[in-house]
N, C-alpha and C positions, 0 to 999 in steps of 0.2 A: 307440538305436544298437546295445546290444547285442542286442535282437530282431533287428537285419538282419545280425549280425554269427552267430547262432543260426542263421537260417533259410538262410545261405549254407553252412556247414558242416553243415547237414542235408539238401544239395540230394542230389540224385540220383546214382548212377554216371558217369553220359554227362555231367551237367551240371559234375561237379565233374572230368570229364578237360580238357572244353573252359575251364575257367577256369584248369587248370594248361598245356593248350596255351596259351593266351594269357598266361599267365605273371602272372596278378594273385592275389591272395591276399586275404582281412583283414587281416595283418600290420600295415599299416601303420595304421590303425584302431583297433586293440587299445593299437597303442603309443600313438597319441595319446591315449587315453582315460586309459591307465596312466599319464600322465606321463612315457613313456620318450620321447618324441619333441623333449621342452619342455628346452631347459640346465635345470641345477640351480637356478639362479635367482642374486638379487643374491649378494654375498661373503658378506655377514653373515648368509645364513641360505636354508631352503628359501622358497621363496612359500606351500605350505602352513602357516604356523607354529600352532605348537599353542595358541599363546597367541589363536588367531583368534576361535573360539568362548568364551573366556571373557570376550573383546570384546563380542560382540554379546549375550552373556549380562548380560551388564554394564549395558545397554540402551541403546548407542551404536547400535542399529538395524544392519540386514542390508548395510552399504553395504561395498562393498571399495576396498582398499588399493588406490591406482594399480598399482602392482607387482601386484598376484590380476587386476586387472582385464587389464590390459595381458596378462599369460598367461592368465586364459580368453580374450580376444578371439585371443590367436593359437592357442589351441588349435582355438576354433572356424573360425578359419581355414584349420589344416592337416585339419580333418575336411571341409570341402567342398571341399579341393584331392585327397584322397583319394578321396572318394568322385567328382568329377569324371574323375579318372584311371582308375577303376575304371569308369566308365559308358564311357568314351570306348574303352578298351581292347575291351568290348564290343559297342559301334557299331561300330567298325572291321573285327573278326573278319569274316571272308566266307570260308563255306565251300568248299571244292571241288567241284566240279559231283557229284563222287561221293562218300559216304560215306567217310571216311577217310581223304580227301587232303588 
């Protein structure tokens, strides 16, 4: 994700006017990967807890806490409502018969 996120802020002049006329961005991409997008998590604590890895160190295996599971499946959620929005925003765009209208 962050290659496709690299290769759109490396698009061209023209390419990167027409995606601020159509008004979409990475923004919202960035944040879901950051965790900005996600609540803080339960009261008691973030869902990263630092104590995770010394978990699975431990050799209780790779498996996750309903709580990590449940926030990656929504994370992975909000990255294909993102990126749908961003495709769809795309499809949509229909130029002016002339340049620049």
């Amino acid at each position: 994700m962050w290659s496709w996120i690299r290769s759109v802020r490396e698009l061209g002049p023209e390419e990167r006017e027409l995606i601020a006329h159509v008004g979409i961005s990475t923004r919202d991409v960035e944040a879901v990967l950051l965790g900005e997008a996600l609540d803080a998590g339960p009261a008691d604590g973030p869902v990263d807890s630092p104590a995770l890895p010394a978990k699975r160190a431990a050799g209780r295996g790779p498996r996750l806490a309903p709580v990590e599971l449940a926030a990656l499946v929504r994370r992975v959620e909000l990255l294909a409502e993102h990126f749908e929005a961003f495709e769809v925003a795309l499809l949509r765009y229909r130029p002016g018969t002339y340049r620049g209208s």
